[in-house]
ChimeraX commands (.cxc) that place a marker at each C-alpha (Angstrom):
marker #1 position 7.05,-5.03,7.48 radius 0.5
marker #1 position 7.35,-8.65,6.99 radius 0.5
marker #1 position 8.39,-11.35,4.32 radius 0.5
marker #1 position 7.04,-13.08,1.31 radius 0.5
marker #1 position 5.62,-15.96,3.33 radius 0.5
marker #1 position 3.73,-13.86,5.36 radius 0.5
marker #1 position 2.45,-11.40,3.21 radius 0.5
marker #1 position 1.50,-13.90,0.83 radius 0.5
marker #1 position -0.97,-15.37,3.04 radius 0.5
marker #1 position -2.47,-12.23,3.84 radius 0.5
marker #1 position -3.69,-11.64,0.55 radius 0.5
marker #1 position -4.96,-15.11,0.31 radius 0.5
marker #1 position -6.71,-14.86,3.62 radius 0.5
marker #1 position -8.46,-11.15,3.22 radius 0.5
marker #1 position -8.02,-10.95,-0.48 radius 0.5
marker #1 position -8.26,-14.68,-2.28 radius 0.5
marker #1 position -4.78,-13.79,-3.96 radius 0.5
marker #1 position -2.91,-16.94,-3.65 radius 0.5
marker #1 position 0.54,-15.06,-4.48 radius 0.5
marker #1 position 2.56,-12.49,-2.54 radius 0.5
marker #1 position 2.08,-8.94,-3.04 radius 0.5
marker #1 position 4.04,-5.68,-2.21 radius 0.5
marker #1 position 1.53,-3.84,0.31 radius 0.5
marker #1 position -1.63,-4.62,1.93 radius 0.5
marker #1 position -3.78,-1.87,3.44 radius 0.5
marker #1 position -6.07,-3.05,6.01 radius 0.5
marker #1 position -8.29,-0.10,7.07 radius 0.5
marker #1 position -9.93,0.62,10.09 radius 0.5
marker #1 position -13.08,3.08,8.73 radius 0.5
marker #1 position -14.86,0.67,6.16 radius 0.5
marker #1 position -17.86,2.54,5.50 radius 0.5
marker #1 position -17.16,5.09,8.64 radius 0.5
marker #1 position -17.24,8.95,8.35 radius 0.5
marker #1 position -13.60,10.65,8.03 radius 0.5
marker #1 position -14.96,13.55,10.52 radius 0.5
marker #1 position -15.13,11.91,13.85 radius 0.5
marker #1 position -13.60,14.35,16.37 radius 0.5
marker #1 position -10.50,12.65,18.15 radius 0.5
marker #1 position -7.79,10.28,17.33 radius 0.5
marker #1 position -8.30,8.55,14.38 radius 0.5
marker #1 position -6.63,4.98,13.52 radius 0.5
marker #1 position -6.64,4.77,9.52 radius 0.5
marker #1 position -5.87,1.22,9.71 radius 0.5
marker #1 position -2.53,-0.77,8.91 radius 0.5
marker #1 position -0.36,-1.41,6.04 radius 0.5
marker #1 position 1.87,-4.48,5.63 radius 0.5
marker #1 position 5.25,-4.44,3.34 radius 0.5
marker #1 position 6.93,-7.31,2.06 radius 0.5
marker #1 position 10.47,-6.42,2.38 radius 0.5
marker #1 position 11.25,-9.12,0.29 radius 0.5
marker #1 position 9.50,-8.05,-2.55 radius 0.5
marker #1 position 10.29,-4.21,-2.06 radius 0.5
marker #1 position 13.68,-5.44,-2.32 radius 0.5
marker #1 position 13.81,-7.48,-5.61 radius 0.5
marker #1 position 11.44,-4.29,-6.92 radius 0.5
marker #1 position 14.37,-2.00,-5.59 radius 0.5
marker #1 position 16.75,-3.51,-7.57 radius 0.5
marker #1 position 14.35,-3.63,-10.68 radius 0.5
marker #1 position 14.01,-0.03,-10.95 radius 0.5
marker #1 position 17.27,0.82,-10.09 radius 0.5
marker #1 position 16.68,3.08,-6.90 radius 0.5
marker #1 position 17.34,1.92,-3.29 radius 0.5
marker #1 position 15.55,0.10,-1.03 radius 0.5
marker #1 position 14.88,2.52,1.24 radius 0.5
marker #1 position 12.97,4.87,-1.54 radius 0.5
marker #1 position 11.06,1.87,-2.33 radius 0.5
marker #1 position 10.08,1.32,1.14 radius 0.5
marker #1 position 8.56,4.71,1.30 radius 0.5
marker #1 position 6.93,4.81,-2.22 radius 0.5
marker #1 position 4.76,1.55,-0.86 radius 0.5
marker #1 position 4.22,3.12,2.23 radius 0.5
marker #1 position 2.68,6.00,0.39 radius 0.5
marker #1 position 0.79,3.24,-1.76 radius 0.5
marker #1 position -1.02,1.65,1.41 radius 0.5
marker #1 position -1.34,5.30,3.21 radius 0.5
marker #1 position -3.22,6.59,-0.06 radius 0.5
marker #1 position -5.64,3.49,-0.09 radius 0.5
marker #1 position -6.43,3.43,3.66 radius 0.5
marker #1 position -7.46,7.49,2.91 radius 0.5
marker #1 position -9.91,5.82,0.02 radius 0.5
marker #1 position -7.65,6.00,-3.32 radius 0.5
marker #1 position -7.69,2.87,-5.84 radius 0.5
marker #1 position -6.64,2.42,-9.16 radius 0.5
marker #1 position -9.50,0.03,-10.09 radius 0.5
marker #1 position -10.15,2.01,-13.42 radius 0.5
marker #1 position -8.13,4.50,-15.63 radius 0.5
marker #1 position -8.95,7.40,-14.14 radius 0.5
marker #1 position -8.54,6.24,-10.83 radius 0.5
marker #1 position -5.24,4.81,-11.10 radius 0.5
marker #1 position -4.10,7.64,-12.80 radius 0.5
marker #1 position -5.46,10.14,-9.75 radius 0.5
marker #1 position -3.75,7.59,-7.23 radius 0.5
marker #1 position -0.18,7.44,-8.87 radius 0.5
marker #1 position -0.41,10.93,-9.84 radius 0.5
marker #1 position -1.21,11.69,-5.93 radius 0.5
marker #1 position 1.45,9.21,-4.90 radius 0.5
marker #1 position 4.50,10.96,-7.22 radius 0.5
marker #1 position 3.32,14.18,-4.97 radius 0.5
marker #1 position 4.05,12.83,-2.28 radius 0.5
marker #1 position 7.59,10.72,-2.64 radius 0.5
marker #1 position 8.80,12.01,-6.09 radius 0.5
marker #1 position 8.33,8.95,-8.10 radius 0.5
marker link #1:1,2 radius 0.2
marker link #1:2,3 radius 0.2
marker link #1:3,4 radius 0.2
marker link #1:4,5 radius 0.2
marker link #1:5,6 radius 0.2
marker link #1:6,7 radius 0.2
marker link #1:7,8 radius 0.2
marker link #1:8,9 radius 0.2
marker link #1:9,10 radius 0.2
marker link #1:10,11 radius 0.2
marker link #1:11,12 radius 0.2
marker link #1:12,13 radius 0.2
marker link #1:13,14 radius 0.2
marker link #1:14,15 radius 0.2
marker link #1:15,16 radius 0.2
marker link #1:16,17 radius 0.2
marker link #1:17,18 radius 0.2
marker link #1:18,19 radius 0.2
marker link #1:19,20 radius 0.2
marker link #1:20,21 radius 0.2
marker link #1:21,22 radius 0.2
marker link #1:22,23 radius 0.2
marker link #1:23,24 radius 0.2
marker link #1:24,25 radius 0.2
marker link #1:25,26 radius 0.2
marker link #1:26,27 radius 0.2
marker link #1:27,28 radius 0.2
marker link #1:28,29 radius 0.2
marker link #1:29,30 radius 0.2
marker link #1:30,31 radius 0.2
marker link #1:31,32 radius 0.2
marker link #1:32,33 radius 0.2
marker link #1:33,34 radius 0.2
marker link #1:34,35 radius 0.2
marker link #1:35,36 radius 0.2
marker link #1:36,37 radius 0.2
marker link #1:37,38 radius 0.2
marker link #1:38,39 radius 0.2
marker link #1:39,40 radius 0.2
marker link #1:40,41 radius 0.2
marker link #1:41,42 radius 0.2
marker link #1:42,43 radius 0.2
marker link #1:43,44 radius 0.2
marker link #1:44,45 radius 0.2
marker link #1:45,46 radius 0.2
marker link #1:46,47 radius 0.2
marker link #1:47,48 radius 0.2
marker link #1:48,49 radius 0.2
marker link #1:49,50 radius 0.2
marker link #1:50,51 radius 0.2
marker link #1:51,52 radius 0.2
marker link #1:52,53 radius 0.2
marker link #1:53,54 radius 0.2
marker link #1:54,55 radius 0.2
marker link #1:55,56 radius 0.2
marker link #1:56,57 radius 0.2
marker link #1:57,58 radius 0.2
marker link #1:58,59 radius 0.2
marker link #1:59,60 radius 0.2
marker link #1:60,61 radius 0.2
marker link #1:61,62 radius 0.2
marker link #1:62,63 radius 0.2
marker link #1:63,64 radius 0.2
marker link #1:64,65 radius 0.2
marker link #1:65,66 radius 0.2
marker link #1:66,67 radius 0.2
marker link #1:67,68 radius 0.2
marker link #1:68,69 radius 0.2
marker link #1:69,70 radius 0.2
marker link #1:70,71 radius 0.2
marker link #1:71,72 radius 0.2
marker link #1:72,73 radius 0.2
marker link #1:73,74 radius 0.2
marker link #1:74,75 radius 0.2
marker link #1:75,76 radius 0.2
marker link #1:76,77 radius 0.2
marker link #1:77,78 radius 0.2
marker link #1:78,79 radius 0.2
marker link #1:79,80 radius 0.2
marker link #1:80,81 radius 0.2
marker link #1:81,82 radius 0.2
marker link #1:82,83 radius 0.2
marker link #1:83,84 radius 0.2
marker link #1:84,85 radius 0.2
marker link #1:85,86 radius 0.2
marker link #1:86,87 radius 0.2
marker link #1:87,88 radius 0.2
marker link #1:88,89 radius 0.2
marker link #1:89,90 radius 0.2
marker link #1:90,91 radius 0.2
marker link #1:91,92 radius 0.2
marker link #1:92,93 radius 0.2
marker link #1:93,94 radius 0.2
marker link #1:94,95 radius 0.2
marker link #1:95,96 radius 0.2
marker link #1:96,97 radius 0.2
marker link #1:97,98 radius 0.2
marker link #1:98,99 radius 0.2
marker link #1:99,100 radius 0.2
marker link #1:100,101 radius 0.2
marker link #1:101,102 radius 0.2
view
């Protein structure tokens, strides 16, 4: 978890998004097989707090169920979801109301 500063130049590093963001998903398999026996690192995910916060207040729930609806965001891209097109966004948020409700 970290601020608006930091995120922001996360995304303009790894991304070319000169602006901050609410999660970044950074994962560990890019182009690697799921199967591997063993522990297996995903990857990370990064929350701005800041702007969890300010989207907290916007749709009227707390912070805390926020936190955990980006989590689910960055957990569901590391495991290979987007919402690049229709569909896919659709499978993604549909996936992501599964898991926290929202």
């Amino acid at each position: 978890m970290v601020d608006d500063d930091t995120i922001h130049e996360l995304n303009r590093q790894y991304r070319g998004v000169d602006a901050p963001t609410d999660v970044l998903a950074f994962s560990q398999l890019e182009g690697e097989d799921f199967g591997s026996e063993g522990e297996l690192v995903l990857g990370d995910v990064v929350i701005s707090v800041d702007t969890a916060a300010r989207q907290a207040e916007e749709q009227g729930h707390s912070l805390e169920e926020e936190l955990d609806l980006l989590l689910a965001h960055g957990l569901l891209h590391l495991l290979g979801y987007d919402h690049e097109t229709p569909e896919d966004e659709r499978r993604m948020f549909d996936r992501q109301r599964e898991l926290v409700g929202k």
